[in-house]
C-alpha positions as a printed NumPy array, in Angstrom:
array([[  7.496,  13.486, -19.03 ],
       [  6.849,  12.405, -15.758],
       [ 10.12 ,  12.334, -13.262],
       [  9.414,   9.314, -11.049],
       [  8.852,   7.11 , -14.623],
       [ 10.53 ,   9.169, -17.325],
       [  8.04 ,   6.646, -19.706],
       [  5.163,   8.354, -19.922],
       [  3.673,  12.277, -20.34 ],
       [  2.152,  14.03 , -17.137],
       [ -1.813,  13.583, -16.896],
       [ -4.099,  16.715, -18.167],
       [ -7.37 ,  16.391, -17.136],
       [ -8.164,  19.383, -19.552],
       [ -7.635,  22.342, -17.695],
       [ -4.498,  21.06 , -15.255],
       [ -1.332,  19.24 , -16.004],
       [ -0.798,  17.139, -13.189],
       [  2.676,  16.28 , -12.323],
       [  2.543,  12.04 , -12.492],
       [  1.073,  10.221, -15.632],
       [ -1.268,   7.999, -12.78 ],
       [ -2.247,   7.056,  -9.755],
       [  0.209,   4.197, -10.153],
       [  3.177,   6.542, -10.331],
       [  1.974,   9.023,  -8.054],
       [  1.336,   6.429,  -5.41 ],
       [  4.899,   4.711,  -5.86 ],
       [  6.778,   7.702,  -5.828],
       [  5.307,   8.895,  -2.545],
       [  5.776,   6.019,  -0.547],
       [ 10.018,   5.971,  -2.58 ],
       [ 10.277,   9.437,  -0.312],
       [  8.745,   7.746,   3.183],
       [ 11.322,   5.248,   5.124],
       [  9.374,   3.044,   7.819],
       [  8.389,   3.913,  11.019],
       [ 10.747,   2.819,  13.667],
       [  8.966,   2.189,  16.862],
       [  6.42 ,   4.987,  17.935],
       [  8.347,   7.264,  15.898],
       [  6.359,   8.731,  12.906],
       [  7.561,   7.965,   9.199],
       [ 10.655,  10.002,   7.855],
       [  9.787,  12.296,   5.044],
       [ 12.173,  13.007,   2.638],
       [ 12.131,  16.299,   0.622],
       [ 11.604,  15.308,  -3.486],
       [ 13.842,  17.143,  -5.82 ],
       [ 16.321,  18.04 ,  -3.426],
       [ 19.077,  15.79 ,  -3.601],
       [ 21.911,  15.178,  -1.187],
       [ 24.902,  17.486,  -1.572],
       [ 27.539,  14.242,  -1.597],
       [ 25.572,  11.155,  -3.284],
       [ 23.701,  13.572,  -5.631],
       [ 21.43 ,  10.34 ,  -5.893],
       [ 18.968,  10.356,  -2.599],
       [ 16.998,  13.16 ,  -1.467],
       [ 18.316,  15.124,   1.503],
       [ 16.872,  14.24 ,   4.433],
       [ 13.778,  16.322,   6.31 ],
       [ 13.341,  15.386,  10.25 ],
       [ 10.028,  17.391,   9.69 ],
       [ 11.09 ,  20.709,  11.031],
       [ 14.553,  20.958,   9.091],
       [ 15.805,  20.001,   5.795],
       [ 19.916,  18.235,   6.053],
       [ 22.046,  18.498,   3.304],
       [ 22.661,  15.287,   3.368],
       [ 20.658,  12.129,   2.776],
       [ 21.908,  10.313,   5.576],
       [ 24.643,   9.767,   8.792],
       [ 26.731,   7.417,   6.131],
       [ 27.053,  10.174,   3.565],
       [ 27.221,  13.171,   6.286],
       [ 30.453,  11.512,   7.794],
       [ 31.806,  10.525,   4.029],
       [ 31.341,  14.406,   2.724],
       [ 32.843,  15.424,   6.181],
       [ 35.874,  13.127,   5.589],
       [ 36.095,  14.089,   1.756],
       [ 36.29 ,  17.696,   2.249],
       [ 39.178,  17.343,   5.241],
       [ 40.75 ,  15.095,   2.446],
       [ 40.193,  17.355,  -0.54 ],
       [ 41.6  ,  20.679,   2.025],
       [ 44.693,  18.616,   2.817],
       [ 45.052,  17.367,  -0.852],
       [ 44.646,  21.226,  -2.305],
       [ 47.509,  22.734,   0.045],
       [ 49.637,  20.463,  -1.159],
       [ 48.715,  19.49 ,  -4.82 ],
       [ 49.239,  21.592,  -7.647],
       [ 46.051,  21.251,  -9.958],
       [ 47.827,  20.681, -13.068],
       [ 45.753,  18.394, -15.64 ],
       [ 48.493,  18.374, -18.463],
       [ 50.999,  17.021, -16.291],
       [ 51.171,  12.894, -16.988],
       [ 52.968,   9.846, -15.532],
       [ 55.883,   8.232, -16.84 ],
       [ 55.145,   6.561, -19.974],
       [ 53.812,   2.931, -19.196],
       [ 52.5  ,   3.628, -15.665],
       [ 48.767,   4.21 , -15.044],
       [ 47.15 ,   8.176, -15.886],
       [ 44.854,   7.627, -13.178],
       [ 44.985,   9.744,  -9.958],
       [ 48.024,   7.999,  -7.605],
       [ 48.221,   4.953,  -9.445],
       [ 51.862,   3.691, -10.357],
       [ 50.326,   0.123, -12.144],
       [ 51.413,  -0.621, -15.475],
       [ 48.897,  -0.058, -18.239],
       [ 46.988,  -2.423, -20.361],
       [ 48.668,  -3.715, -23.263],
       [ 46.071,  -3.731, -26.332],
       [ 45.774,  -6.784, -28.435],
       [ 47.932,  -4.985, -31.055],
       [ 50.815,  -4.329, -28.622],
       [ 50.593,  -0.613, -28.186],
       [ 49.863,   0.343, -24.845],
       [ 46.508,   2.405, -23.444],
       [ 47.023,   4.855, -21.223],
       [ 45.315,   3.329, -18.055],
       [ 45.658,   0.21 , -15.585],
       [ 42.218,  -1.025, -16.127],
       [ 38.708,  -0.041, -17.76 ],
       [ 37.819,   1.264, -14.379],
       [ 40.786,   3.916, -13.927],
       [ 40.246,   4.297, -17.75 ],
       [ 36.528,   5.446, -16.949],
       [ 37.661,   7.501, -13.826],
       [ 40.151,   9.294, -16.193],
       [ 37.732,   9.959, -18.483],
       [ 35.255,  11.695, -15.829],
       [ 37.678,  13.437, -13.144],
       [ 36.109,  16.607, -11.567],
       [ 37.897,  19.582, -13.208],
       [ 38.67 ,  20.999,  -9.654],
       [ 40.393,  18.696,  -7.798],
       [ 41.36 ,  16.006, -10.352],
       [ 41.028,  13.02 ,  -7.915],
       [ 37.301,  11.817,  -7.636],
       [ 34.773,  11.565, -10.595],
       [ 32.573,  14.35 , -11.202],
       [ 29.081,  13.803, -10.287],
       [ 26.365,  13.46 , -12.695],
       [ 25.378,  16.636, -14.639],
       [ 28.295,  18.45 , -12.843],
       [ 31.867,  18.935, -13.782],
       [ 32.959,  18.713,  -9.973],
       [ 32.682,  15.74 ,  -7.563],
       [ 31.087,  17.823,  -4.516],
       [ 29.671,  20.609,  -2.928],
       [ 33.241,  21.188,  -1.413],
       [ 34.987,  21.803,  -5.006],
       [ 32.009,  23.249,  -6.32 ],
       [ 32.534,  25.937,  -3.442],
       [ 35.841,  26.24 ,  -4.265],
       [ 35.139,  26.974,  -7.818],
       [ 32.641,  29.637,  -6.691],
       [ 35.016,  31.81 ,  -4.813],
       [ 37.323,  31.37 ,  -6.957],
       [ 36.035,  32.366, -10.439],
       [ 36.252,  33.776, -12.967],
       [ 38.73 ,  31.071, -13.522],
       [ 39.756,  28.381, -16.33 ],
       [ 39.894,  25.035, -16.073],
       [ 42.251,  22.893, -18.28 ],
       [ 40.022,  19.978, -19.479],
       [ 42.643,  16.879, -19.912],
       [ 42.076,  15.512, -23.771],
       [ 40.924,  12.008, -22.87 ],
       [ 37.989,  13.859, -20.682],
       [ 34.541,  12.853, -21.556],
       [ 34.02 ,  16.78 , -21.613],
       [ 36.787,  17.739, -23.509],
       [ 35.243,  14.836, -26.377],
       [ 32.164,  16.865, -25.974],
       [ 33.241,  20.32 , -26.693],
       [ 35.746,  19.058, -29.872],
       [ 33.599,  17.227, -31.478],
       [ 30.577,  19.824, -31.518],
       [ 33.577,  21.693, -32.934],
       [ 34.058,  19.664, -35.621],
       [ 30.337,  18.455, -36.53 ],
       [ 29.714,  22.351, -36.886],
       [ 32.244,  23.132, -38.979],
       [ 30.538,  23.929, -42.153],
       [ 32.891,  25.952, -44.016],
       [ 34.023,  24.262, -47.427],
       [ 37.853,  24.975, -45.698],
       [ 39.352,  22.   , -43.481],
       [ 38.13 ,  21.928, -39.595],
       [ 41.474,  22.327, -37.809],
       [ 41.892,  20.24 , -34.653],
       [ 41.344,  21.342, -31.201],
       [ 44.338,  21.252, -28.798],
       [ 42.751,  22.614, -25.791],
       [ 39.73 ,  23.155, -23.993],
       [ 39.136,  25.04 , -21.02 ],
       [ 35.993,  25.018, -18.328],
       [ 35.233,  29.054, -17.475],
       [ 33.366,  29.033, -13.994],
       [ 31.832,  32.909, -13.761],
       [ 31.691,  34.375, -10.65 ],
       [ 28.345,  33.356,  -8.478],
       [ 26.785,  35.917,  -8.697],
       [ 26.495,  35.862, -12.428],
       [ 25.736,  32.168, -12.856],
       [ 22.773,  32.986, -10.581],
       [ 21.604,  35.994, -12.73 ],
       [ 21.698,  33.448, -15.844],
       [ 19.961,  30.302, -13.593],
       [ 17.536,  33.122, -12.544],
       [ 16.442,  34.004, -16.491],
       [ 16.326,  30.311, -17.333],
       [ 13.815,  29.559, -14.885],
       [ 11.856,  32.23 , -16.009],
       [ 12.002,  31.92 , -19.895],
       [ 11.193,  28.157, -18.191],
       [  8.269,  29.167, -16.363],
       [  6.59 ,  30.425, -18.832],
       [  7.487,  28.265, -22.08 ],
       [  7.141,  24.836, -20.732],
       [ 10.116,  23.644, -22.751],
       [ 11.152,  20.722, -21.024],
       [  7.123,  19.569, -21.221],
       [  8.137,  19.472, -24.521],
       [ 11.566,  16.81 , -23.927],
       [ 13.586,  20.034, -24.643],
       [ 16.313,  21.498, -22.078],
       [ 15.439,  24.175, -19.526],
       [ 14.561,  27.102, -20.929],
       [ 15.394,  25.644, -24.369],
       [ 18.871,  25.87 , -23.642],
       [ 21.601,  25.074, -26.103],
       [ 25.469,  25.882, -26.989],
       [ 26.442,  28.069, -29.472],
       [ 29.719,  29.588, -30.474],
       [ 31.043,  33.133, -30.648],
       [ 34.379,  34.542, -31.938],
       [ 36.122,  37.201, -30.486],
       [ 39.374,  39.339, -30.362],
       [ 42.413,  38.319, -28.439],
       [ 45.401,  40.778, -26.996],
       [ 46.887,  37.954, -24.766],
       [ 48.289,  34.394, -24.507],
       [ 45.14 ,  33.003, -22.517],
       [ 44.689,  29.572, -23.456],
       [ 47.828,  28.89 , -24.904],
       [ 49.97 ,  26.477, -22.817],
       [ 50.268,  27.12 , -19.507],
       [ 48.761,  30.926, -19.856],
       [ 45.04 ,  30.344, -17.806],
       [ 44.89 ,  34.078, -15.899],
       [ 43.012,  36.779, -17.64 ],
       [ 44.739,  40.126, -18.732],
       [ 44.451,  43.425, -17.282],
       [ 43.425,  45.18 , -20.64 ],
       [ 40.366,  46.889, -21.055],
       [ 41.093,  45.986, -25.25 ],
       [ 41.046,  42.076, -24.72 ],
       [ 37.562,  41.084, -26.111],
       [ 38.379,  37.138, -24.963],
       [ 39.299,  38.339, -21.005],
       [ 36.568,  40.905, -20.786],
       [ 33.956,  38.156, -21.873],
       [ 35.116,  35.707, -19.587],
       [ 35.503,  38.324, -16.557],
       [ 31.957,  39.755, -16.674],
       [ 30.175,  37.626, -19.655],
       [ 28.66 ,  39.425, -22.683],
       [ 27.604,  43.562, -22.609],
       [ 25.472,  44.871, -24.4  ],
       [ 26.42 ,  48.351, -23.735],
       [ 29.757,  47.259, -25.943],
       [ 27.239,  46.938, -29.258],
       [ 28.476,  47.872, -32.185],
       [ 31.895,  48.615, -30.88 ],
       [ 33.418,  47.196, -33.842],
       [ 31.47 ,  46.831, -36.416],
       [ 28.536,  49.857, -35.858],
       [ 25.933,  47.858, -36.607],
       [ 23.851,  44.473, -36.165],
       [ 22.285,  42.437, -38.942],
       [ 19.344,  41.896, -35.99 ],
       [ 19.795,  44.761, -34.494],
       [ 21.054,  45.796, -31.436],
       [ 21.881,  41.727, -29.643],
       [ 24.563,  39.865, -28.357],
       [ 25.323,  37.409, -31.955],
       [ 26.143,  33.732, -31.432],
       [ 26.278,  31.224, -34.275],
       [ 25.746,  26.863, -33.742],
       [ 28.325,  26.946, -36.933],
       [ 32.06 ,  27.164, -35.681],
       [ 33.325,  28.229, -39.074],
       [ 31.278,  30.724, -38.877],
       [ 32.075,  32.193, -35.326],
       [ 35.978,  31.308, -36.522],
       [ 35.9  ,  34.142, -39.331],
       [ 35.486,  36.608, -35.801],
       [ 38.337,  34.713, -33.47 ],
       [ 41.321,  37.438, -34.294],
       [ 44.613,  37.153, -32.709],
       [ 46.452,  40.733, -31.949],
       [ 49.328,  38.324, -30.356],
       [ 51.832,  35.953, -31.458],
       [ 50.422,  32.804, -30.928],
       [ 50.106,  29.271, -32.722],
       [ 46.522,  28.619, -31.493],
       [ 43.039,  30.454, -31.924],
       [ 40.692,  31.093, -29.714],
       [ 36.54 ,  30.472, -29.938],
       [ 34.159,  30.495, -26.785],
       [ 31.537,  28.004, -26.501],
       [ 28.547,  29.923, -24.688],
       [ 25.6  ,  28.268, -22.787],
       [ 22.374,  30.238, -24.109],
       [ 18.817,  30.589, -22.831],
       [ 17.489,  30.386, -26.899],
       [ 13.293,  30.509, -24.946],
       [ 11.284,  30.754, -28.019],
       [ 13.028,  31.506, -31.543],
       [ 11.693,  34.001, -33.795],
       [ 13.172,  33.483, -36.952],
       [ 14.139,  35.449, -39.254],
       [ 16.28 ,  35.465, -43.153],
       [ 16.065,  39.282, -43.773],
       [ 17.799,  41.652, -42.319],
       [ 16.378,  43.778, -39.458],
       [ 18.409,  46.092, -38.14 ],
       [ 16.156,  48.038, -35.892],
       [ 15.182,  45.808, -33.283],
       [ 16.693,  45.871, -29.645],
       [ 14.422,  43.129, -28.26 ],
       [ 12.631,  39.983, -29.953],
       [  9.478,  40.401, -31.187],
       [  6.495,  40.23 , -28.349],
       [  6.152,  36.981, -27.511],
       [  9.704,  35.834, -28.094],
       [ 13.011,  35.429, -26.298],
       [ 15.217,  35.419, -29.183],
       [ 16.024,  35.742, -33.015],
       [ 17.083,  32.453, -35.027],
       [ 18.512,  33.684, -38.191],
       [ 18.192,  31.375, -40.45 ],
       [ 20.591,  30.446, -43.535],
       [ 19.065,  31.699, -46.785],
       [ 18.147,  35.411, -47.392],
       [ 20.467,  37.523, -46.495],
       [ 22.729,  34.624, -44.513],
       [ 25.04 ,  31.738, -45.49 ],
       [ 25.016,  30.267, -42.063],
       [ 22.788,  31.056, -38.984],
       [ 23.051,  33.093, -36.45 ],
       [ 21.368,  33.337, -33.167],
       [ 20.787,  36.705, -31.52 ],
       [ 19.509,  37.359, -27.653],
       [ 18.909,  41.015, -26.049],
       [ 19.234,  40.747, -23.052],
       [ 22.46 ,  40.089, -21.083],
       [ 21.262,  37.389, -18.55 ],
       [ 20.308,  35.055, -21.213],
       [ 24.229,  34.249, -21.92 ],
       [ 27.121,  32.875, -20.167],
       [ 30.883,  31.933, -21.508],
       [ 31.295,  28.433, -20.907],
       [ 34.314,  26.993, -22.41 ],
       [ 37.195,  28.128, -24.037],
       [ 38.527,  26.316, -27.301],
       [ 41.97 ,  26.231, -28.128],
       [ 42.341,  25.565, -31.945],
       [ 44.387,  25.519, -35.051],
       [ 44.141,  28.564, -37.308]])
């Protein structure tokens, strides 16, 4: 669909897609990236799908020669005076997102108000609907400002931070709107005949840069040449899916967020470098689908996998971010392959043949990334 109107599809003429649905739109959305002329000066362009590193909302600005980062003086000195804040704030604040006020007194970041008092006399856990929304949408880096839109961070300054930083966990606080996410995908895909156990904790993995760029890099290309979101799908027909693994360690229980040294520790290893498929058929010697990296959209199913080799109370699953492209599926086994069929950028096995529950199988390393990690029940 078109991006200035989001209402209607793009306009083929038969042999082009063009990228508004009209003239209408078209003409509209290039006079929304023009500001007037001032004077004898000529109009300001703006740069269209670039948007300003603080607001997130208004293109950055181009003087005609340079593109800013920003989309104005207002938010240049706001981001400027942000980051000093967020510097000072992260030298002297431990980032600790289980740690809560006294009981009665706001959850939000520095308030010491009293909290609202439902109509039933128990007491919420904020000072008003807006701290209770800010609560519920804190960027997982600095805990203080809400996280922009389609980002778990509230600027380019944490977002940095979380770049030299990773690999590195983030404890998402249970009222988050992301940690609501991530449990309740849990639950709906728990389709096991056996009680869904609850999830007590949920952790954001940032990877390294380098390897978020070598994922971001494959999307655009599976992109680029399946049209996906043409089609109202994600990028590169993106989706989550879970995967079980094998855990030597504590990670994830309370208070353990650093990754082991061993070379054993499925969970670390994953997290530390994402998925390798050098390590196929470590454990098992063989693949339903061949030689792949195996992800399932059915917890239960990726929970059968999750193996503790440490005393904890909790199990571990990973929620992955995969590039799924186009799907060939399959319900018979083939265990020969080591790429999808021509064509295709994956393997949907489908429930029925050979499978009780699906299974989703990509050959190619780039086309996976750990995501989050989900702290669970057994």
């Amino acid at each position: 669909y078109v991006q200035y109107c989001r209402l209607r599809p793009k306009y083929s003429d038969g042999s082009k897609v063009h990228p508004y649905c009209g003239k209408t739109c078209a003409n509209k959305d290039n006079m929304k990236n023009r500001t007037p002329a001032m004077g004898n000066q000529p109009p300001q362009l703006f740069v269209p799908g670039a948007n300003c590193d603080f607001c997130s909302v208004r293109p950055k600005y181009f003087d005609g020669t340079k593109t800013h980062p920003f989309c104005s003086k207002t938010c240049s000195k706001n981001a400027n005076g942000h980051s000093h804040e967020l510097s000072r704030k992260h030298t002297t604040v431990t980032r600790n997102p289980t740690s809560k006020a006294p009981p009665g007194i706001c959850q939000a970041p520095n308030c010491r108000n009293a909290v609202y008092t439902n109509a039933n006399g128990s007491l919420g856990d904020y000072c008003s609907l807006a701290h209770k929304t800010l609560g519920e949408t804190l960027c997982l880096m600095c805990l203080q400002a809400p996280k922009m839109t389609l980002s778990h961070f509230c600027s380019q300054a944490c977002i940095e931070r979380a770049e030299k930083t990773g690999p590195v966990l983030f404890e998402v606080p249970a009222g988050h709107t992301t940690f609501k996410s991530v449990a309740d995908q849990f639950k709906a895909s728990w389709r096991h005949s056996t009680h869904c156990p609850p999830v007590r904790r949920v952790y954001k993995i940032y990877s390294p840069a380098p390897s978020l760029a070598a994922y971001e890099a494959y999307k655009i290309n599976v992109e680029s040449r399946g049209q996906f979101v043409s089609q109202g799908r994600s990028a590169g027909n993106e989706n989550r899916r879970w995967h079980g693994t094998r855990r030597e360690c504590h990670l994830g229980d309370k208070g353990h967020t650093r990754l082991c040294s061993s070379t054993t520790c499925s969970l670390c290893c994953i997290i530390r470098t994402s998925y390798d498929l050098k390590l196929f058929g470590k454990k098992t010697g063989w693949g339903r689908f061949g030689r792949g990296i195996y992800t399932s959209s059915t917890s239960s199913k990726s929970n059968d996998y999750s193996q503790n080799d440490c005393k904890s109370k909790l199990k571990a699953i990973i929620l992955n971010k995969v590039v799924v492209g186009k799907g060939y599926k399959l319900t018979h086994d083939l265990t020969t392959l080591t790429s999808p069929p021509q064509g295709y950028n994956s393997v949907l096995a489908e429930k029925g043949g050979s499978l009780n529950y699906d299974e989703l199988v990509v050959y190619t390393n780039d086309a996976i990334r750990p995501s989050f990690l989900v702290m669970y029940e057994p």
